[in-house]
N, C-alpha and C positions, 0 to 999 in steps of 0.2 A: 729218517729211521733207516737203519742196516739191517738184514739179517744175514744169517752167516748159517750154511750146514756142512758138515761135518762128516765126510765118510773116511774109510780105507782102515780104521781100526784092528786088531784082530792078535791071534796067539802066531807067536811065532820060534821057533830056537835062536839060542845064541848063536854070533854068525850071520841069522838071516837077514832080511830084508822087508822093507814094507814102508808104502807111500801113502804119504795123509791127502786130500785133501778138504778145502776149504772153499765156499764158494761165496759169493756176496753178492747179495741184491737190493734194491732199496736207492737211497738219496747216497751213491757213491761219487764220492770228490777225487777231483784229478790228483790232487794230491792226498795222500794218505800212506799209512803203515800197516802193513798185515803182518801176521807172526802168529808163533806157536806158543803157549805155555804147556807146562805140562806140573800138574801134582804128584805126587807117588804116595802110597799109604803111610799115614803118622808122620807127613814133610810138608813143609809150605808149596806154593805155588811157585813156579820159577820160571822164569825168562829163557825158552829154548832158545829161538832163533825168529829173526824179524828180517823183513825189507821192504824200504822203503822207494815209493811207485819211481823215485828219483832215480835208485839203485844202492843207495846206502843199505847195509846188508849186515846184520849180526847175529853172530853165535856164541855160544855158550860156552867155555874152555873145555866140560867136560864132554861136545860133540863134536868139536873140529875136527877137520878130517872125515866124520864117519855121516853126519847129516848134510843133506843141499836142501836148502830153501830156494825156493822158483816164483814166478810170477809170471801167468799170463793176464795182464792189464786190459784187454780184451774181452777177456770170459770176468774180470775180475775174482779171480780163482786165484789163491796161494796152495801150494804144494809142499811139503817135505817131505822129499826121500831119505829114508833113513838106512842107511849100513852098516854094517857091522854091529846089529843090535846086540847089545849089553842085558845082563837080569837091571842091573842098574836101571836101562831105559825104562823099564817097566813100569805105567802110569796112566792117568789120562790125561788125554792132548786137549787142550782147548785152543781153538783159533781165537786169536783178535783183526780187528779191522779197527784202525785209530785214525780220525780226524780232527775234528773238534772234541769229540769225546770217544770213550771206548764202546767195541761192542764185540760183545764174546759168545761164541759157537756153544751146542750143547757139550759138549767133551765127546770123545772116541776113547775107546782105552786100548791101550795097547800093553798087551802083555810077554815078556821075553820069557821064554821058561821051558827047559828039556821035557 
């Protein structure tokens, strides 16, 4: 079993800034994927950005550029920093931890808004 918690949430303006992260404790495998989803109101679920403990690394079209995903494999903690936050961004983030199966964070939300 994983668990996964979830800080760094919060309002922010367009423009700013603001880092998630993601911590994992439990029966954690050397190999695995951590990553972000996020939902936004009246939208599906959707694949922000992942990376995998090997280094395979993925984002989303509409965050390249403005989001880094990180990993310290140590703390087993995934991070995204996000830039140049969008009203777009605006959602809640859920972490995943993937290995044999999934296992996902409570959400954080993060809201862009003047």
């Amino acid at each position: 079993q994983v668990q996964l918690v979830e800080s760094g949430g919060g309002l922010v303006q367009p423009g700013g800034s603001l880092r998630l992260s993601c911590a994992a404790s439990g029966s954690i495998r050397s190999s695995n994927t951590m990553g972000w989803y996020r939902q936004a109101p009246g939208k599906q679920r959707e694949l922000v950005a992942s990376k995998h403990s090997g280094g395979y690394t993925y984002y989303a079209d509409s965050v390249k550029g403005r989001f880094t995903i990180s990993r310290d494999n140590a703390k087993n903690t995934v991070y995204l920093q996000m830039n140049s936050l969008k009203p777009e961004d605006t959602a809640v983030y859920y972490c995943l931890y993937g290995d044999y199966q999934d296992y996902w964070g409570q959400g954080t939300q993060v809201t862009v808004s003047s």
